[in-house]
NUPA-189079 format. One record per residue (C-alpha): residue number from 1; x, y, z. Coordinates in nm, 2 decimals. Example, Ala and Ser with C-alpha at 12.3 -4.5 7.8 and 13.67 -1.06 7.14 Angstrom:
<1,<1.23,-0.45,0.78>>,
<2,<1.37,-0.11,0.71>>,
end
This chain:
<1,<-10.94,-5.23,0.36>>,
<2,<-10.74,-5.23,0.69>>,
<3,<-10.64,-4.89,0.74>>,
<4,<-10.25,-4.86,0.72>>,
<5,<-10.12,-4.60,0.97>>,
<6,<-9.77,-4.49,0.86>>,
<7,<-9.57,-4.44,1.19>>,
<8,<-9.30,-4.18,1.18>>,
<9,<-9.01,-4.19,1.41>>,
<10,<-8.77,-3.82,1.50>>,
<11,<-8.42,-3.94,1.59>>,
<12,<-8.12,-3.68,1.65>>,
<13,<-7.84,-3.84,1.46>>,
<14,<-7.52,-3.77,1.48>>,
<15,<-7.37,-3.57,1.18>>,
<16,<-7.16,-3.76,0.93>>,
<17,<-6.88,-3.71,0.72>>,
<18,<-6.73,-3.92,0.44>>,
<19,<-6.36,-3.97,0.49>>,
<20,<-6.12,-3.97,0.19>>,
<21,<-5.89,-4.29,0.04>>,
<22,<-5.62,-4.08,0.27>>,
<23,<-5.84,-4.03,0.60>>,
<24,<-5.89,-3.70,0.59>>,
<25,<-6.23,-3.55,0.64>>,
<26,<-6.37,-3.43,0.28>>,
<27,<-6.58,-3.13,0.40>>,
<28,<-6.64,-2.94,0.02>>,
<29,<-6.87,-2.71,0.16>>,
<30,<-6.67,-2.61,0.40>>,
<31,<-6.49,-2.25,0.32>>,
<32,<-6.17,-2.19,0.53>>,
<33,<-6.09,-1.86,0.36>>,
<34,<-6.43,-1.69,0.46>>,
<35,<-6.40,-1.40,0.66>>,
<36,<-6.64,-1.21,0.86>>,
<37,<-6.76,-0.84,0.88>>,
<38,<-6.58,-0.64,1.08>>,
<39,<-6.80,-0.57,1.42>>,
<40,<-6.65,-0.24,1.48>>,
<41,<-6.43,-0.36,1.79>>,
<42,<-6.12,-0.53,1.60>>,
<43,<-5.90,-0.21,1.61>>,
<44,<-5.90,-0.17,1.25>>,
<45,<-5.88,-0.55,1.10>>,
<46,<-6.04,-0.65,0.83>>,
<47,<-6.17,-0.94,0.98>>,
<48,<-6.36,-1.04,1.27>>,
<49,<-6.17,-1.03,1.66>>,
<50,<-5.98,-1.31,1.75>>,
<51,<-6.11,-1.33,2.09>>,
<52,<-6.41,-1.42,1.96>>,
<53,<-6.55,-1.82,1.90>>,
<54,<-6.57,-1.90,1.56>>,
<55,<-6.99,-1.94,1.45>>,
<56,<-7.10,-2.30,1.32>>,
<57,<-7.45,-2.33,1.14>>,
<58,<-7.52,-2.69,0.97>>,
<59,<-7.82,-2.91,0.93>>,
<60,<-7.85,-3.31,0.81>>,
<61,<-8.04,-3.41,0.47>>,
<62,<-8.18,-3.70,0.35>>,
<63,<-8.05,-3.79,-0.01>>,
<64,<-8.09,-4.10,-0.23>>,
<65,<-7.70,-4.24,-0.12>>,
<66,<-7.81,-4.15,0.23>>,
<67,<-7.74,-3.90,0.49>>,
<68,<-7.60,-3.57,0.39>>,
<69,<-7.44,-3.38,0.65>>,
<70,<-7.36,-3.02,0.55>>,
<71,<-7.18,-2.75,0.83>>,
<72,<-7.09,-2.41,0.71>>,
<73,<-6.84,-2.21,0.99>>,
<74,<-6.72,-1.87,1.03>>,
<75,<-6.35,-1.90,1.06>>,
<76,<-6.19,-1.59,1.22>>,
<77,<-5.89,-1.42,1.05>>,
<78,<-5.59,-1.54,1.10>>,
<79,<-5.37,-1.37,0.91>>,
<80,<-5.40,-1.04,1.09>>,
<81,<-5.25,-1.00,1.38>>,
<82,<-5.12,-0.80,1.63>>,
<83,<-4.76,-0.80,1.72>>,
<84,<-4.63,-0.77,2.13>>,
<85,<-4.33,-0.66,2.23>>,
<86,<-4.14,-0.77,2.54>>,
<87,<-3.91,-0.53,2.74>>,
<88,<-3.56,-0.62,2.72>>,
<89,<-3.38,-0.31,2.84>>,
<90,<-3.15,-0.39,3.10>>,
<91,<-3.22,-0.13,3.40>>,
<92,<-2.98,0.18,3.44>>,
<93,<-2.70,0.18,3.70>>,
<94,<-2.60,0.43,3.88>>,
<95,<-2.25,0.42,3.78>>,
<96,<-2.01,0.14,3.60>>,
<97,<-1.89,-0.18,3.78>>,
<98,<-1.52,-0.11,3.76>>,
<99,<-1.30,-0.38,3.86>>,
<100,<-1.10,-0.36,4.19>>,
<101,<-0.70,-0.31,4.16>>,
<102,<-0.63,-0.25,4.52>>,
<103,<-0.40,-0.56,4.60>>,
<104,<-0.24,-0.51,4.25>>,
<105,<-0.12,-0.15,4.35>>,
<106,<0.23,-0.03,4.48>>,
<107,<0.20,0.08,4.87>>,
<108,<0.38,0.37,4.77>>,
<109,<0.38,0.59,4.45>>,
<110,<0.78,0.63,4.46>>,
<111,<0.85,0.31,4.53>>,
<112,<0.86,0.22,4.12>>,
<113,<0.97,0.55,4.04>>,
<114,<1.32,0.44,4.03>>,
<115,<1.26,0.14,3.80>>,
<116,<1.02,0.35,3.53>>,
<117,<1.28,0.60,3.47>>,
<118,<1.53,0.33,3.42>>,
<119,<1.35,0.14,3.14>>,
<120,<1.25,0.48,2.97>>,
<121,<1.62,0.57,2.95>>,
<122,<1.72,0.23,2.78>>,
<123,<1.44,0.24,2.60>>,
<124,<1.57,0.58,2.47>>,
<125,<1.92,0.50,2.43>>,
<126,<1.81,0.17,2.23>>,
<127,<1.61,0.37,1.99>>,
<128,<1.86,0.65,1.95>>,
<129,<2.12,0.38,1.84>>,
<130,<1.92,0.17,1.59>>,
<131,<1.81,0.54,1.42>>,
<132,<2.19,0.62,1.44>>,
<133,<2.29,0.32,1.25>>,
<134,<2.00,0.29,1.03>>,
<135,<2.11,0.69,0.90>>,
<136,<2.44,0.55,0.87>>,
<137,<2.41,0.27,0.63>>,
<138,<2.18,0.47,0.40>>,
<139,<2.41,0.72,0.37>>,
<140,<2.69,0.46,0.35>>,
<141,<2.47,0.32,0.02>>,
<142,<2.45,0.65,-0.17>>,
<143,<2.83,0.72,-0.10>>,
<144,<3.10,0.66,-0.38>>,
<145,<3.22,0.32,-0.45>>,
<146,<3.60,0.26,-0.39>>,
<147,<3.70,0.25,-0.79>>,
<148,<3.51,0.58,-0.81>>,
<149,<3.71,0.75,-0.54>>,
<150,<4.03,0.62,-0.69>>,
<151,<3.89,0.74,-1.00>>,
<152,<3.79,1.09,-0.85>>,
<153,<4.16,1.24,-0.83>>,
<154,<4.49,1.12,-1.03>>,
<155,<4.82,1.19,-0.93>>,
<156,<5.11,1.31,-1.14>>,
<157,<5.49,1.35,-1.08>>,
<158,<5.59,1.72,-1.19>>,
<159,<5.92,1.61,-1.25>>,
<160,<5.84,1.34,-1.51>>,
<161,<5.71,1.63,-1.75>>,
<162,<6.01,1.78,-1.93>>,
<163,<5.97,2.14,-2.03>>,
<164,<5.81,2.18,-2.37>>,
<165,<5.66,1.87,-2.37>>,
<166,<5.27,1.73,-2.36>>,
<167,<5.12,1.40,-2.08>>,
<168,<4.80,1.30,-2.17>>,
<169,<4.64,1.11,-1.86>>,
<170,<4.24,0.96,-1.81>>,
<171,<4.02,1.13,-1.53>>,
<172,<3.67,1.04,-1.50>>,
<173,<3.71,0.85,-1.81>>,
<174,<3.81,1.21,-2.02>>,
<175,<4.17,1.28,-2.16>>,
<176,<4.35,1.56,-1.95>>,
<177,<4.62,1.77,-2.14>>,
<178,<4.95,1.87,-1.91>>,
<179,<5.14,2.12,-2.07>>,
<180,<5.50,2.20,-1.92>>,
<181,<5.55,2.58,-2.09>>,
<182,<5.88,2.74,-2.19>>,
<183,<5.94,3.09,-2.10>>,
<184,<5.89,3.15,-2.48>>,
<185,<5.55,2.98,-2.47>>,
<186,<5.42,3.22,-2.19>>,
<187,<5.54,3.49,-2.34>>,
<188,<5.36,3.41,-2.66>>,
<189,<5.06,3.33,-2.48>>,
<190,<5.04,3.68,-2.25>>,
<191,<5.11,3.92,-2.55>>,
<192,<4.87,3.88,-2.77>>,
<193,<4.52,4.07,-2.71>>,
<194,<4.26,3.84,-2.64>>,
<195,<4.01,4.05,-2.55>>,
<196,<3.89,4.01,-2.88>>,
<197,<3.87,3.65,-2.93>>,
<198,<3.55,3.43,-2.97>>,
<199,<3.60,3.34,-2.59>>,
<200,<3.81,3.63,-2.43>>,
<201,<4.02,3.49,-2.12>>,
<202,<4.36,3.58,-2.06>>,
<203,<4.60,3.35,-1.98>>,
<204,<4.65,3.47,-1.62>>,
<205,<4.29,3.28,-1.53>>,
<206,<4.33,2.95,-1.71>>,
<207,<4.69,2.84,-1.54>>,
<208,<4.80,2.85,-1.14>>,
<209,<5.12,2.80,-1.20>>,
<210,<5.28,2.99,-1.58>>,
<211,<5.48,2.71,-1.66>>,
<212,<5.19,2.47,-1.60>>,
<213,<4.89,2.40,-1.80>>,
<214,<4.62,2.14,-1.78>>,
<215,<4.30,2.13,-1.97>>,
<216,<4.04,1.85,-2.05>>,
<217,<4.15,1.73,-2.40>>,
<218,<3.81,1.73,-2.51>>,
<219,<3.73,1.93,-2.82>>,
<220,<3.46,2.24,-2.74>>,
<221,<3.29,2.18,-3.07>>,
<222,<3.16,1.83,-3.13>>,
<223,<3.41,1.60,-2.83>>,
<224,<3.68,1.52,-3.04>>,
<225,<4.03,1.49,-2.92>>,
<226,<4.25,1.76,-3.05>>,
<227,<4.62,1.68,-3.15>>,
<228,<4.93,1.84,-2.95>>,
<229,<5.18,2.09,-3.09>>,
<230,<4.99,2.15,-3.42>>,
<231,<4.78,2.43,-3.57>>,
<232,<4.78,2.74,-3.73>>,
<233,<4.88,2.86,-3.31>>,
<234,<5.11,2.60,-3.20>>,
<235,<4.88,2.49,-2.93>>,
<236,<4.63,2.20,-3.07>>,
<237,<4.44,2.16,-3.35>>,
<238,<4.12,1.90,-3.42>>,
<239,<4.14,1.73,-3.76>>,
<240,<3.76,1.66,-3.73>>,
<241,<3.65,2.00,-3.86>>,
<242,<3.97,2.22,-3.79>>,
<243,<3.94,2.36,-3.47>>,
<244,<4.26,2.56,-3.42>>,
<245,<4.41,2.62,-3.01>>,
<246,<4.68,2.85,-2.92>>,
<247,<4.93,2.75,-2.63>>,
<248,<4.69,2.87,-2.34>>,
<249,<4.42,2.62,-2.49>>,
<250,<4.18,2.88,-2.63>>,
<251,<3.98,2.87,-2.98>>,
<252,<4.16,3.10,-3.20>>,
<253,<4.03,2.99,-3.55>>,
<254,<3.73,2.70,-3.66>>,
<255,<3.39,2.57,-3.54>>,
<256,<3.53,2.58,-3.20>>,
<257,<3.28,2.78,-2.99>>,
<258,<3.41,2.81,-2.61>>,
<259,<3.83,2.73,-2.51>>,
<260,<3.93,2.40,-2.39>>,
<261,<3.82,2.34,-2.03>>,
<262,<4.05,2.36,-1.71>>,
<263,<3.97,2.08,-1.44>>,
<264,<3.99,2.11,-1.05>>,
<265,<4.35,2.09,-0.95>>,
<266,<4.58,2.13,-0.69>>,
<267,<4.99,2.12,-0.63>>,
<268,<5.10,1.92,-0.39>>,
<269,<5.45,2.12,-0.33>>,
<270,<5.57,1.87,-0.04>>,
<271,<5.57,1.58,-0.28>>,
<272,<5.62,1.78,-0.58>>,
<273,<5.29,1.60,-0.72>>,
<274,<5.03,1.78,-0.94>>,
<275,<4.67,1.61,-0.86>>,
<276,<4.37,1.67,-1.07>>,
<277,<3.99,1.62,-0.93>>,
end
């Protein structure tokens, strides 16, 4: 029997890999996310120092479909890392670049002197005239209106008032009484003692002028307007709730608390006019 020698042949083949449908490399045994012990010199990282090659260990086996080519690798870390900085300060000057306004500059100090003053003055006067008439209309808002000054004081001929008789006139929207006295009538009104009535005033301090008399026709009580020449006095009387008036206008008798009101007047003795307000 011819003695068979089986001959056995070494070869260094180059390792394989199978490539995906896609073309990418399948490597399964390959572990990306392995990290290595630290060796002590990574200034505290967990892994191993990036300056450092990463180690490869594989080896090729023969397996029914054929070559197997297996390669394991120590990746280093790469998700620690150290961060540089770069110097960006700009470097320190001795003192600020200030532009140059030489050629810009008067020759001499006074020579614009003249002109300054000038435009401060207008400037001034300008102001002080807008402020002037800006005061001037406000207050010319918050004045009286023209019906209210012609409202504000009424006018009355003296010698239209016979003596003994009453003129009721409208200021301010208010009846006034005018009451041109007899001699009796002020008589009347001075004798009796009227230091005892509900409102003591003597007749002396409710008239300028004896013979004349003006009031407000306004009753003290509740407003009404009293009637002339009537009551238990002969002065007025208020048929509301029978207030009773002597001839001086004070409250003699009724509700009536206070006398009838005297107005601002004045007699105007060049024109002979009595004006009220």
């Amino acid at each position: 029997m011819a003695t068979i020698q089986a001959a056995k042949k070494y070869a260094t083949l180059p390792p394989t890999v199978r490539a995906r449908a896609s073309g990418v490399p399948s490597a399964p045994s390959l572990n990306l996310a392995a990290r290595a012990l630290s060796s002590g010199h990574g200034h505290g990282e967990a892994g191993s120092r990036s300056d450092r090659p990463a180690k490869f260990a594989g080896g090729v086996k023969l397996t029914s479909s054929g070559l197997l080519n297996k390669s394991y690798a120590t990746v280093p870390a790469t998700g620690l890392f150290q961060q540089r900085l770069i110097h960006t300060s700009v470097p320190a000057r001795d003192a600020p670049q200030v532009p140059d306004f030489t050629p810009y500059m008067a020759p001499n100090e006074n020579s614009n002197r003249a002109l300054s003053y000038l435009m401060i003055g207008s400037m001034g006067v300008l102001t002080a005239s807008a402020a002037q008439s800006t005061v001037s209309e406000f207050l010319r808002t918050m004045s009286a209106s023209a019906d209210v000054l012609a409202l504000a004081k009424v006018e009355i001929e003296l010698a239209s008032i016979p003596e003994g008789k009453n003129v009721v006139i409208k200021w301010r929207g208010k009846p006034v009484f005018i009451r041109h006295r007899t001699q009796d009538e002020i008589t009347e009104a001075r004798s009796v003692d009227w230091k005892h009535f509900r409102d003591p005033q003597s007749d002396e301090d409710r008239v300028k002028k004896p013979e004349w008399l003006v009031m407000l026709g306004v009753c003290t009580h509740l407003g009404c307007v009293p009637i002339g020449e009537a009551g238990d006095y002969g002065g007025w009387f208020c048929p509301c709730h029978g207030s009773h008036y002597d001839i001086s206008g004070r409250a003699r008798k009724g509700p009536a608390p206070l006398n009838l009101e005297i107005p601002a007047y004045e007699f105007n003795e060049a024109e002979g006019k009595l004006v009220v307000g």
